[in-house]
C-alpha positions as a Markdown table, in Angstrom:
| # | Residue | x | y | z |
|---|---|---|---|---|
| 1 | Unk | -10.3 | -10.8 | 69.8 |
| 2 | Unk | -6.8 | -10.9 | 68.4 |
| 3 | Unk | -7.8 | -12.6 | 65.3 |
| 4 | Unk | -10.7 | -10.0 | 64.3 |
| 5 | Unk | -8.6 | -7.1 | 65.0 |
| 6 | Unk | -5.9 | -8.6 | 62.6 |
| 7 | Unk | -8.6 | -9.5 | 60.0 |
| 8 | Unk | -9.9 | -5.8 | 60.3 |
| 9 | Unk | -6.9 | -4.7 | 59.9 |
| 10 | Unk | -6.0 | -6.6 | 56.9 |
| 11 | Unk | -9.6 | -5.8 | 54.9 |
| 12 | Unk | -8.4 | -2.0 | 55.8 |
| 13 | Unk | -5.1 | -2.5 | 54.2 |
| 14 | Unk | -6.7 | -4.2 | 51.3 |
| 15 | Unk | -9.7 | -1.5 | 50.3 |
| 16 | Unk | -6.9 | 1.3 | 51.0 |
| 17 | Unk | -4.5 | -0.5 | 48.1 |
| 18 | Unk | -7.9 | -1.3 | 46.2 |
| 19 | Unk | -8.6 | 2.5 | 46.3 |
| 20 | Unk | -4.8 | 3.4 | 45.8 |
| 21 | Unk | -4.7 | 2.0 | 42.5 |
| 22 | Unk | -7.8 | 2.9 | 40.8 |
| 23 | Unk | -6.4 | 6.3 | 42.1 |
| 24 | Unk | -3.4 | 5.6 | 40.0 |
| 25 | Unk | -5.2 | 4.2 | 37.3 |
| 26 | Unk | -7.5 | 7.0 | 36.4 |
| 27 | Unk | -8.3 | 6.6 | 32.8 |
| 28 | Unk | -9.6 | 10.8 | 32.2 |
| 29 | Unk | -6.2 | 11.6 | 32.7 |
| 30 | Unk | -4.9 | 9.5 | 29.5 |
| 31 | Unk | -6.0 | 10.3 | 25.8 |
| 32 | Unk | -8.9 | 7.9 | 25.0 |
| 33 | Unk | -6.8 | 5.7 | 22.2 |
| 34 | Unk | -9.2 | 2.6 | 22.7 |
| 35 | Unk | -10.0 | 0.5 | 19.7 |
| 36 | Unk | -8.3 | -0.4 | 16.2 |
| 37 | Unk | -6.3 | 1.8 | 14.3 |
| 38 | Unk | -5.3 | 1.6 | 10.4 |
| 39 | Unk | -2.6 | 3.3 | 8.4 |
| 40 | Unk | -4.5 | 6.8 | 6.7 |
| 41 | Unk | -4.2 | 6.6 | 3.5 |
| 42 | Unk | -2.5 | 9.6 | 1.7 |
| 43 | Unk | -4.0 | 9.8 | -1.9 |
| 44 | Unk | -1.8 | 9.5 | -4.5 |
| 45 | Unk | 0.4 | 7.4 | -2.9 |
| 46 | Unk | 1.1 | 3.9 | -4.3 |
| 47 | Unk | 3.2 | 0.6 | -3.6 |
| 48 | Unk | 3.9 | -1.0 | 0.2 |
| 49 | Unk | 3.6 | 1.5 | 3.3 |
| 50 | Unk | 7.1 | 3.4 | 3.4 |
| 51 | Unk | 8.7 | 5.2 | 6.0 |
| 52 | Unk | 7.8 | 8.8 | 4.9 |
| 53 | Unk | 3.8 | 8.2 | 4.4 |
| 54 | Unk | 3.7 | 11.1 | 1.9 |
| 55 | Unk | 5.9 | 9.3 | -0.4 |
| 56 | Unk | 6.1 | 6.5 | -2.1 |
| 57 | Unk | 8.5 | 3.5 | -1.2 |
| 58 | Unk | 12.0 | 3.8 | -2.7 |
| 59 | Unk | 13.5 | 6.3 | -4.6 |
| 60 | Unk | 10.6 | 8.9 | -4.3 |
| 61 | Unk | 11.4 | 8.7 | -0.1 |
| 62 | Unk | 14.3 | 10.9 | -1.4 |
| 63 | Unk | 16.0 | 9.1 | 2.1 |
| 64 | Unk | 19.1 | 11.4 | 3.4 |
| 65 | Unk | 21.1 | 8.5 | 2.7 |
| 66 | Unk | 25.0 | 8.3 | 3.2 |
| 67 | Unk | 26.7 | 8.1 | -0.2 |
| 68 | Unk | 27.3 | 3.8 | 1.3 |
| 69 | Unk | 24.5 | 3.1 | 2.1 |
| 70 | Unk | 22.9 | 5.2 | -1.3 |
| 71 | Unk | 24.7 | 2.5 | -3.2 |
| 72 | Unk | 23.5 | -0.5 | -1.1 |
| 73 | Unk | 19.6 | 0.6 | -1.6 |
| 74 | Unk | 20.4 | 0.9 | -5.4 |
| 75 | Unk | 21.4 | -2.3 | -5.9 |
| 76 | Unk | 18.8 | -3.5 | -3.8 |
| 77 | Unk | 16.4 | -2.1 | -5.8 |
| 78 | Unk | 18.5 | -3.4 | -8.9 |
| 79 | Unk | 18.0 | -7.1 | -7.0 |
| 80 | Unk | 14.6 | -7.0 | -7.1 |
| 81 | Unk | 14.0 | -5.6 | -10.6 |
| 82 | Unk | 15.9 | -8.9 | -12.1 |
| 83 | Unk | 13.6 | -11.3 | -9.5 |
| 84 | Unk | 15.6 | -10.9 | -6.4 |
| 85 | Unk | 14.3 | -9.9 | -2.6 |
| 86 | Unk | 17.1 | -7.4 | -2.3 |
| 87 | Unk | 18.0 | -6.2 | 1.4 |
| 88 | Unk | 14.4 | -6.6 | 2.8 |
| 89 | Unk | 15.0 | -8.6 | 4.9 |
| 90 | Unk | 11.1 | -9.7 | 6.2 |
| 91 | Unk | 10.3 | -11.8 | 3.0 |
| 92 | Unk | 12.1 | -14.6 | 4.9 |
| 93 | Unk | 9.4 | -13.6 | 7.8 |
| 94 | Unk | 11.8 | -11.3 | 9.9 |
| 95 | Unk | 10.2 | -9.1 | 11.9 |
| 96 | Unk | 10.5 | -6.1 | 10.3 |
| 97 | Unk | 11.0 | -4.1 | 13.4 |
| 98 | Unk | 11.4 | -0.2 | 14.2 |
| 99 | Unk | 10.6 | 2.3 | 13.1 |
| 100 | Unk | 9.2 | -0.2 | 10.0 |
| 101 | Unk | 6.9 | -1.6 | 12.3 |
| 102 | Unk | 5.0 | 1.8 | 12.7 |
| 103 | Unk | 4.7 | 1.8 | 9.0 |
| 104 | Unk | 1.1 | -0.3 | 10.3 |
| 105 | Unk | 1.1 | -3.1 | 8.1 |
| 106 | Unk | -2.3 | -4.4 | 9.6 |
| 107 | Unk | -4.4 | -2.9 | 12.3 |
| 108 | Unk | -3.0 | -2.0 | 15.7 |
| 109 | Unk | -4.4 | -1.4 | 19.6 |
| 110 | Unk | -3.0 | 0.5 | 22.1 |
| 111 | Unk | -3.3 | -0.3 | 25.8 |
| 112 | Unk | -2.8 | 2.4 | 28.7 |
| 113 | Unk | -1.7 | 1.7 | 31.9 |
| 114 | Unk | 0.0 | 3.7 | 34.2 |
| 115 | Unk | 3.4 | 1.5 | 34.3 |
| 116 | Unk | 3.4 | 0.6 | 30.7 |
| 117 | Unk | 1.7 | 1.4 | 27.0 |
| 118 | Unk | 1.3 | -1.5 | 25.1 |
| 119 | Unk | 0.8 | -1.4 | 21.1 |
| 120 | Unk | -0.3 | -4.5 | 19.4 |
| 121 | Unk | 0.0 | -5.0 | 15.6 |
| 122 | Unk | -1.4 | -7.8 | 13.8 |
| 123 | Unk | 1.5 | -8.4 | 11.3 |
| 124 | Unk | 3.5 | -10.9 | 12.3 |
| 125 | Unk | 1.9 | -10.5 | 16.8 |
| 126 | Unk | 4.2 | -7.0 | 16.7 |
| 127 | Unk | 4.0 | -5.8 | 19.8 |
| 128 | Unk | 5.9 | -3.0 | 21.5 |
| 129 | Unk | 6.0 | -2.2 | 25.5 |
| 130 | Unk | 6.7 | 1.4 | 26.3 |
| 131 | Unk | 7.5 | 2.0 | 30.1 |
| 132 | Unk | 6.4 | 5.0 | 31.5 |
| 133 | Unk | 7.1 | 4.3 | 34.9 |
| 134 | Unk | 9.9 | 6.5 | 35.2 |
| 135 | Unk | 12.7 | 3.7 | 35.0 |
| 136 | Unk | 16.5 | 4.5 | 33.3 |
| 137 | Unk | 18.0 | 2.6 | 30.6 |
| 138 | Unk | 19.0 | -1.0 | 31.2 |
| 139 | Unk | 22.7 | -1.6 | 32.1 |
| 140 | Unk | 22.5 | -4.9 | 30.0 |
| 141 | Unk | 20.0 | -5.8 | 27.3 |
| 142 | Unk | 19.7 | -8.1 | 24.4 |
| 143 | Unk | 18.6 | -5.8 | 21.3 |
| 144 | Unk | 15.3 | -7.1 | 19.7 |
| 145 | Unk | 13.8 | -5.7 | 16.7 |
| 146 | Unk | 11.4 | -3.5 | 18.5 |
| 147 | Unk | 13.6 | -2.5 | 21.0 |
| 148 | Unk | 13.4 | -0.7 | 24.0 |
| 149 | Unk | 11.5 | 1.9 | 24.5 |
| 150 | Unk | 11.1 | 4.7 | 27.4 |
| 151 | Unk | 8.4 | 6.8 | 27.2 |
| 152 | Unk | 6.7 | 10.0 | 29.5 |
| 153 | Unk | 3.1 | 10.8 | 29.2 |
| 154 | Unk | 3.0 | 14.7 | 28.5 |
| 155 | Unk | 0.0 | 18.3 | 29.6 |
| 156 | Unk | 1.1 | 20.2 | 27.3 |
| 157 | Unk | -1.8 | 22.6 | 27.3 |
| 158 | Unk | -2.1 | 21.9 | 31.4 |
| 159 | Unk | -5.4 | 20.7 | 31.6 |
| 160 | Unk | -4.5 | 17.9 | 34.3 |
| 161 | Unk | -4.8 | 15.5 | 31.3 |
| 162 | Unk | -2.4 | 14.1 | 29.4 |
| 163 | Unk | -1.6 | 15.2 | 25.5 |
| 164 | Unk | 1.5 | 13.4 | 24.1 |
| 165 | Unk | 3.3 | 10.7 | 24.7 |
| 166 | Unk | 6.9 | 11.1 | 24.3 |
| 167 | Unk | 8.6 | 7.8 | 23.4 |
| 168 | Unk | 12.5 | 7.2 | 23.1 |
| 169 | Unk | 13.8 | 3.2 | 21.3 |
| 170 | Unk | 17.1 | 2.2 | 21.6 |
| 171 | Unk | 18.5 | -1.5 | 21.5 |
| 172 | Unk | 17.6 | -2.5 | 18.0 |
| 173 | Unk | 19.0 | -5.5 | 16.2 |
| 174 | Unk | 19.0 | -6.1 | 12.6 |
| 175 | Unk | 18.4 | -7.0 | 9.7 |
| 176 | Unk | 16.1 | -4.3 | 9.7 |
| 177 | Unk | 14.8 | -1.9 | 6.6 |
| 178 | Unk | 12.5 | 1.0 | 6.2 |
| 179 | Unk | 10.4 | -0.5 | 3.3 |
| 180 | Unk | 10.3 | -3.2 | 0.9 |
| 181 | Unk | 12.7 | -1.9 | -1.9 |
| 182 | Unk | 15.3 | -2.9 | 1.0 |
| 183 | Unk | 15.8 | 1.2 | 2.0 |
| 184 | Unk | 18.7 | 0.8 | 4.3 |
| 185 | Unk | 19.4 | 1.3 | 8.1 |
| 186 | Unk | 23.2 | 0.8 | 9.5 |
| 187 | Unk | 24.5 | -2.5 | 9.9 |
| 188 | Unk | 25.5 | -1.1 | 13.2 |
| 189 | Unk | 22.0 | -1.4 | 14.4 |
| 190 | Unk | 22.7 | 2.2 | 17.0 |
| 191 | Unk | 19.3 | 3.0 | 15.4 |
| 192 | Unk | 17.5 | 5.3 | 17.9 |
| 193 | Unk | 13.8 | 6.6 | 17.1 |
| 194 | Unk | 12.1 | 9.2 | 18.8 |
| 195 | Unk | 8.4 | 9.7 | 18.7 |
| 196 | Unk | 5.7 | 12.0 | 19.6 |
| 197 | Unk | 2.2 | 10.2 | 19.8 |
| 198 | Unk | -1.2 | 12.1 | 20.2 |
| 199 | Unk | -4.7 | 12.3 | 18.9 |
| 200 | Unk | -5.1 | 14.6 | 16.0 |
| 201 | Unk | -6.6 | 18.2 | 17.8 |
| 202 | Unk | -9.0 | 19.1 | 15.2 |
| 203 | Unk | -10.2 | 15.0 | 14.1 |
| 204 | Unk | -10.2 | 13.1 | 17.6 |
| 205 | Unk | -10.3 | 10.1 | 15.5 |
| 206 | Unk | -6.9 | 10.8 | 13.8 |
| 207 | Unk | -3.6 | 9.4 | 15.7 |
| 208 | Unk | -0.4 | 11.1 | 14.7 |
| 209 | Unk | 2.7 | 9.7 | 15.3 |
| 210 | Unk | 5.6 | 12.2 | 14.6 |
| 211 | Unk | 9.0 | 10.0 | 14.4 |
| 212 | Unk | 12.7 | 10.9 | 14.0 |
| 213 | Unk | 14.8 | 8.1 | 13.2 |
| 214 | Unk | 18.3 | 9.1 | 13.9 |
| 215 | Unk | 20.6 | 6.5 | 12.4 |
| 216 | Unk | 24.5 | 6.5 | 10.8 |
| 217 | Unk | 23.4 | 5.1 | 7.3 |
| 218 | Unk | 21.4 | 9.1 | 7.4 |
| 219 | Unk | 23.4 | 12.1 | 6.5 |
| 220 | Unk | 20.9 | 13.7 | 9.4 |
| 221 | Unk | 18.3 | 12.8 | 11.5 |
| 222 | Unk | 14.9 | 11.8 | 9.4 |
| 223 | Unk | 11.6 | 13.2 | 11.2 |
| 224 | Unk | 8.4 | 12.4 | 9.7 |
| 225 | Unk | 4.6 | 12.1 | 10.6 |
| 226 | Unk | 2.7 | 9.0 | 10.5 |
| 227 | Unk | -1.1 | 9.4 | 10.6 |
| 228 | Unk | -3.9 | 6.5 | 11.3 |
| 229 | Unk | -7.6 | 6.5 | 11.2 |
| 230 | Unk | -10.0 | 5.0 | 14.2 |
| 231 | Unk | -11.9 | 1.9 | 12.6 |
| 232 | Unk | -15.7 | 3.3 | 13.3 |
| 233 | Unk | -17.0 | -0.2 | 14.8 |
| 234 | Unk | -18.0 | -1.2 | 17.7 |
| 235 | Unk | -16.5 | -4.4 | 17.4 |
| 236 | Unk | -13.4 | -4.4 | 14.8 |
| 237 | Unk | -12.2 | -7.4 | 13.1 |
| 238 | Unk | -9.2 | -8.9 | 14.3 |
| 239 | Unk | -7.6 | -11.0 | 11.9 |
| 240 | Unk | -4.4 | -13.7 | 12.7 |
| 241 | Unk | -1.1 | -12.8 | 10.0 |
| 242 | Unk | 0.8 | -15.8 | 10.3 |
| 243 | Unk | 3.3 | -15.1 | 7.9 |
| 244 | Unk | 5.4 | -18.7 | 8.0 |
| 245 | Unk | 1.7 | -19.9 | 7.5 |
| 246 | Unk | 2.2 | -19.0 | 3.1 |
| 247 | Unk | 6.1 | -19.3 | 3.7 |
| 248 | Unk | 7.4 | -19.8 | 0.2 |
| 249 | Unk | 10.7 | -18.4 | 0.0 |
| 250 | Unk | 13.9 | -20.8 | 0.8 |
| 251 | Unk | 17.7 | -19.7 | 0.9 |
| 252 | Unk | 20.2 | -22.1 | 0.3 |
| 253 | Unk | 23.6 | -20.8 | 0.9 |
| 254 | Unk | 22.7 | -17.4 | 0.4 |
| 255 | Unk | 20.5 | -17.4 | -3.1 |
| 256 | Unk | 17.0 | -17.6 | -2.7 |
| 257 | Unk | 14.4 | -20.3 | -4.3 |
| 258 | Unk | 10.9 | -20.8 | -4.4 |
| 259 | Unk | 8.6 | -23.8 | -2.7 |
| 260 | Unk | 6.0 | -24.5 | -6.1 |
| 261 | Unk | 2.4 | -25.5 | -5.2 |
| 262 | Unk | 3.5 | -28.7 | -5.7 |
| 263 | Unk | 6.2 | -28.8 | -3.0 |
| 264 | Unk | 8.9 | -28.9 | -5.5 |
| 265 | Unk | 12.2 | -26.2 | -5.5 |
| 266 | Unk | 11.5 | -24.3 | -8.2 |
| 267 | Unk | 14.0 | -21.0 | -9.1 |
| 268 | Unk | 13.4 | -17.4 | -8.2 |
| 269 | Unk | 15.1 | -15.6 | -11.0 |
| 270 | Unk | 15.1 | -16.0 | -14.6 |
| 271 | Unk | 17.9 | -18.8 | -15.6 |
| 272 | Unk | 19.1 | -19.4 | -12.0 |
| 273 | Unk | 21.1 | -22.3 | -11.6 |
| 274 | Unk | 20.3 | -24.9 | -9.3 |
| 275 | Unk | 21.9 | -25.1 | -5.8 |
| 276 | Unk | 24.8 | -27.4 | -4.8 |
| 277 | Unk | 23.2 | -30.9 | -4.5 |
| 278 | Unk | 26.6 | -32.9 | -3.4 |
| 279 | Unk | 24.4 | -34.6 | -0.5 |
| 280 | Unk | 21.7 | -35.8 | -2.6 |
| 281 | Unk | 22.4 | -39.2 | -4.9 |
| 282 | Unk | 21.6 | -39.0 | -8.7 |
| 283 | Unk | 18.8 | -40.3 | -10.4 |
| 284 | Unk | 18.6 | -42.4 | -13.0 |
């Protein structure tokens, strides 16, 4: 008698936690953000995805840049006119981490659940983890490149759904730029981005992604609005980016050389000299 009364009481205790979290898990209260997203496209627009996506990368991102750091991206941008990488640093396959990341170099997915929004980009397996689950800032963390992130699901027209997703990242390490002509974040890494993410109100199919990087290579804090499309398929196209996989850049005490087709170091710029060879014998 004992033993059924315990086993009743434990298949109670189990369908009340079963029901307790689909409770907690109700998808209609979240913004349906289910399947692949791309970068939108602003017309007119050339080069690499930049920071400001209504701008082109580099100088026209007109970047409130400290007078320092103005002179760093200038000769980065020098550096790569006469065949050098510059200050990007993600040629050598770093990740190229927030806010860069959102720049959505290949399709992304966003998973909701009640604890924790997970977005998944393609380029290099970016991921991010944004807890909403009410928690405070870590006492001790190691920075990563996508850093840490604290976010709060938002009703802001009190519908008993959810709107916006308000999203704080702290704890970013570097290198780290804003595009590929090496525009400039603070060796400091204090980077802290702030983001606003919702589903367009007049296209449900648009995602926009307002972000203010606040950063002390900026003369001010640098808010802009990042926009991606839906992909209209039932089943999208994942593709793996394995960027080591095509790997073809090599630094040997701080210059940078190319891997040839036919495995041989080869230079990167025009009359580059060869680097130090002191623990490789002579041939004939």
């Amino acid at each position: 008698m004992l033993r059924r009364t315990s086993a009743g009481a434990l298949t109670l205790a189990v369908t009340l936690l079963a029901a307790a979290a689909a409770q907690a898990h109700d998808d209609t209260k979240y913004p349906d953000m289910k399947g692949q997203w791309l970068r939108l496209r602003v017309p007119g627009v050339a080069g690499q995805p930049s920071y400001d996506p209504t701008r082109s990368e580099g100088h026209a991102q007109q970047a409130p840049l400290t007078p320092e750091y103005r002179a760093i991206h200038e000769d980065s941008i020098a550096d790569q006119k006469a065949g050098g990488q510059g200050t990007d640093p993600t040629y050598l396959c770093i990740p190229p981490g927030m806010p860069r990341l959102m720049n959505l170099y290949d399709p992304m997915e966003i998973i909701i659940t009640p604890e924790t929004t997970h977005i998944l980009i393609e380029y290099i397996r970016d991921s991010r983890r944004i807890y909403t689950d009410g928690r405070d800032w870590p006492t001790n963390f190691d920075p990563t490149f996508a850093g840490y992130s604290i976010g709060k699901w938002i009703d802001e027209d009190r519908d008993g759904k959810f709107d916006v997703l308000e999203v704080e990242t702290r704890f970013l390490k570097g290198p780290r730029a804003l595009d590929a002509t090496g525009l400039p974040l603070h060796k400091d890494n204090q980077t802290i981005v702030k983001e606003r993410i919702s589903r367009d109100k007049t296209m449900p199919d648009v995602l926009n992604d307002e972000m203010t990087t606040i950063d002390n290579a900026f003369t001010r804090p640098w808010t802009v609005t990042k926009k991606y499309s839906r992909v209209q398929a039932q089943r999208p196209l994942w593709r793996e980016a394995v960027c080591a996989e095509s790997q073809a850049h090599v630094v040997i005490d701080g210059h940078n050389y190319m891997l040839s087709a036919d495995g041989k170091l080869m230079p990167a710029r025009k009359d580059q000299p060869p680097p130090d060879l002191s623990y490789f014998g002579r041939g004939k």
